[in-house]
N, C-alpha and C positions, 0 to 999 in steps of 0.2 A: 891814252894820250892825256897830259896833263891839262887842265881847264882850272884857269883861275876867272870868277866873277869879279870886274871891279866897279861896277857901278849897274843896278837893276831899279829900275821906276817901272810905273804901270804899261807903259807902253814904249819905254827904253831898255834897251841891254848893250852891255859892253862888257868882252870879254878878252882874257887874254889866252893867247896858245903858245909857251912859252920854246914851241918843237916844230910848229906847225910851216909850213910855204907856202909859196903860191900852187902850188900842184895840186893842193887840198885846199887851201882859200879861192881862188877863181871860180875854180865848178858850184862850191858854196853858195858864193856871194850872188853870182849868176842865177843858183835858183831859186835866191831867196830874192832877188828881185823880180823874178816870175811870179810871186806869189802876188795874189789879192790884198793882200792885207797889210803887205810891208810897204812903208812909206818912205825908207832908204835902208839902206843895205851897202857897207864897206868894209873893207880893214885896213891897215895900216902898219907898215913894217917900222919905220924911224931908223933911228940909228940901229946899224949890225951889231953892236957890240953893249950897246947902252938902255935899248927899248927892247918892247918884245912886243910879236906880233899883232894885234889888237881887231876884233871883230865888232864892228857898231852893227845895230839892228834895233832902226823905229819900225810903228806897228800904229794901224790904226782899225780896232773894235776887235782885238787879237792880243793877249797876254806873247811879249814875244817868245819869252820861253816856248809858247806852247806851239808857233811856228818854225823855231828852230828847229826843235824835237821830232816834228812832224816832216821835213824837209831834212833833216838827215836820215830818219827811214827812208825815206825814199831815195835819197843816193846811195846807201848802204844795199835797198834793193835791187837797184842800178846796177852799180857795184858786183853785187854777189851773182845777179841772176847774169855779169856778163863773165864773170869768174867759173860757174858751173858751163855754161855753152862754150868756154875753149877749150873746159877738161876735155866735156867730151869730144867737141871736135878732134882735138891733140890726138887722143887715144888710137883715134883711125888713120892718122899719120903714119907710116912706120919711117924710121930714119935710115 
């Protein structure tokens, strides 16, 4: 996936996904407002044809990079570990 930074301060991040939806921004944004540390959490579509998706993320006593990073491991874990339990579920299926 493409990721462009457009604006990074100590305790700001913005960023753009220029591929990205709501299918992968909602869950995101959701667990990045569960976090401790995050002091807001959004994105932003604009215009369909003119803007590109945009992910805000303040942060406070937390470099936000370093809770992004940490919060997509763990939906990636999410993720994966529910992708391996259908394999196997699946496999016992027979059709």
């Amino acid at each position: 996936m493409e990721i462009r930074v457009v604006d990074k301060e100590h305790d700001t991040l913005r960023i753009e996904l220029p591929r990205a939806e709501e299918t992968l921004l909602v869950p995101l944004v959701e667990a990045l407002q569960a976090e401790e540390k995050v002091v807001e959490a959004r994105y932003y579509f604009g215009h369909p044809f003119l803007d590109r998706p945009t992910l805000y993320l303040k942060t406070k006593g937390e470099r936000p990079q370093q809770v992004l990073k940490r919060v997509l491991k763990d939906l990636s874990d999410l993720y994966g570990d529910a992708l391996t339990d259908f394999d196997k579920k699946a496999e016992r299926v027979k059709s």
